[in-house]
N, C-alpha and C positions, 0 to 999 in steps of 0.2 A: 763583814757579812752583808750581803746584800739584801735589803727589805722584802720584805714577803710582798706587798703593794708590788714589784718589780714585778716578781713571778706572776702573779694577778695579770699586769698589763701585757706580760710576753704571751701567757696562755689566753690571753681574747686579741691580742692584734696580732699576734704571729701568721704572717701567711702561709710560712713553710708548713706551719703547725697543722694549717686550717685544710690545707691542700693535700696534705699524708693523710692524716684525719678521713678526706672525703675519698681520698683514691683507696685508699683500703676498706670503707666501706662498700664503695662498687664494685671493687675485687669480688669481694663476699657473695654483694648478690647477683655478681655475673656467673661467677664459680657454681654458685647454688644454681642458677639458670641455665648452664651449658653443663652441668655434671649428665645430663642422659645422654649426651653423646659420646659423653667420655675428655669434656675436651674443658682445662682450667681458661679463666679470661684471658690467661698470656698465651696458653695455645693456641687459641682461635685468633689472638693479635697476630699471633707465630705465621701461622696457616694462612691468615689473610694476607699478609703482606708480599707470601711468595704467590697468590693468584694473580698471574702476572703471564700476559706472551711469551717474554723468555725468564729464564731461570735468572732472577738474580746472585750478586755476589754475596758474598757475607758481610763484606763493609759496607754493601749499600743496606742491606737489611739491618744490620747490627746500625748504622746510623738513621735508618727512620724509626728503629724502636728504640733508639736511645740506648743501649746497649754495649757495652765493650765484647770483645770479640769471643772474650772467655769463657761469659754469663750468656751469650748466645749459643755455644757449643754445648754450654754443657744444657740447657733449653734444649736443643736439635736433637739431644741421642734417645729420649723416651718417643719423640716424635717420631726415629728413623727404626728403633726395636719395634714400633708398631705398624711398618712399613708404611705411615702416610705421608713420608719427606723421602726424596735420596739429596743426597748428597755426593757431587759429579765436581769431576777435576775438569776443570776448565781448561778447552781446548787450546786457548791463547796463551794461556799463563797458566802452567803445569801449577806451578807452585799456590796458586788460588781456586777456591772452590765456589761451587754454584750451590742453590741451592733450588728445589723442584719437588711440587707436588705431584706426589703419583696420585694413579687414578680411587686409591681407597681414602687417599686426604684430600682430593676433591670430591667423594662422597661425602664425607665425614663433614667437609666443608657446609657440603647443600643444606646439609641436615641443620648445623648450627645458626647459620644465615636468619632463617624466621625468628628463631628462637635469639636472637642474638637482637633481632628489629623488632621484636617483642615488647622485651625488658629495656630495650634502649627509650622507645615512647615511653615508657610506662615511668623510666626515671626523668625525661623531659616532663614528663606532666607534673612532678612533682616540682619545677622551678617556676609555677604561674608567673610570679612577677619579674623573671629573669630572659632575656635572652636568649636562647640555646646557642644560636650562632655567633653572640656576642661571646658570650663565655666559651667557648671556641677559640675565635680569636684573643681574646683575652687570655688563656692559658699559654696559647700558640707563643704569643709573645715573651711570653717568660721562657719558656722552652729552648 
């Protein structure tokens, strides 16, 4: 059996721990903060990442949100019922898709934006003694 002391030290040094922990706390209160637009933290991750000149791919999206292909699809289809994404076969490569913000998910966008640099200061200020762009990079690197 392994000592209770053990658990003790895994649950105060675990970083996996420590970092689930804090990212599902900001889920909450970004989810709480963008709910009047209608839009959860990962939709508005969703939304941003396709504000973009041309329409990206799926794999370039599904690899900057860290994402497999699967858990991005199934992501895409509340977004495309509510007409703020299409979803376009790629002219190059039949067999791959784009993906593109119509013009009610780049409203939907505008609206979230303030409200998204809002909450975003308002949890940097709660790191006084921290870095913001340090812990940035410091995440970045684990990633």
């Amino acid at each position: 059996m392994i000592p209770f002391e053990t658990t003790l030290h895994v649950r105060d040094a675990c970083l996996c721990l420590h970092v689930q922990r804090a990212a599902r706390a900001l889920a909450r209160r970004f989810d709480e903060a963008l709910r009047p637009v209608g839009l959860t933290n990962g939709q508005f991750s969703l939304l941003m990442s396709l504000n973009r000149p041309a329409p990206p791919s799926m794999g370039a999206v599904a690899s900057l949100l860290a994402m497999d292909r699967t858990t991005l699809t199934a992501a895409l289809k509340p977004l495309e019922r509510r007409g703020l994404i299409e979803i376009l076969v790629d002219p190059e490569d039949k067999r791959s898709r784009l993906l593109k913000l119509t013009p009610a998910g780049s409203a939907t966008l505008a609206k979230a934006v303030p409200i998204w640099k809002r909450e975003h200061m308002s949890v940097e200020a709660l790191l006084p003694s921290l870095d913001p762009d340090r812990l940035r990079q410091d995440l970045q690197a684990l990633s």
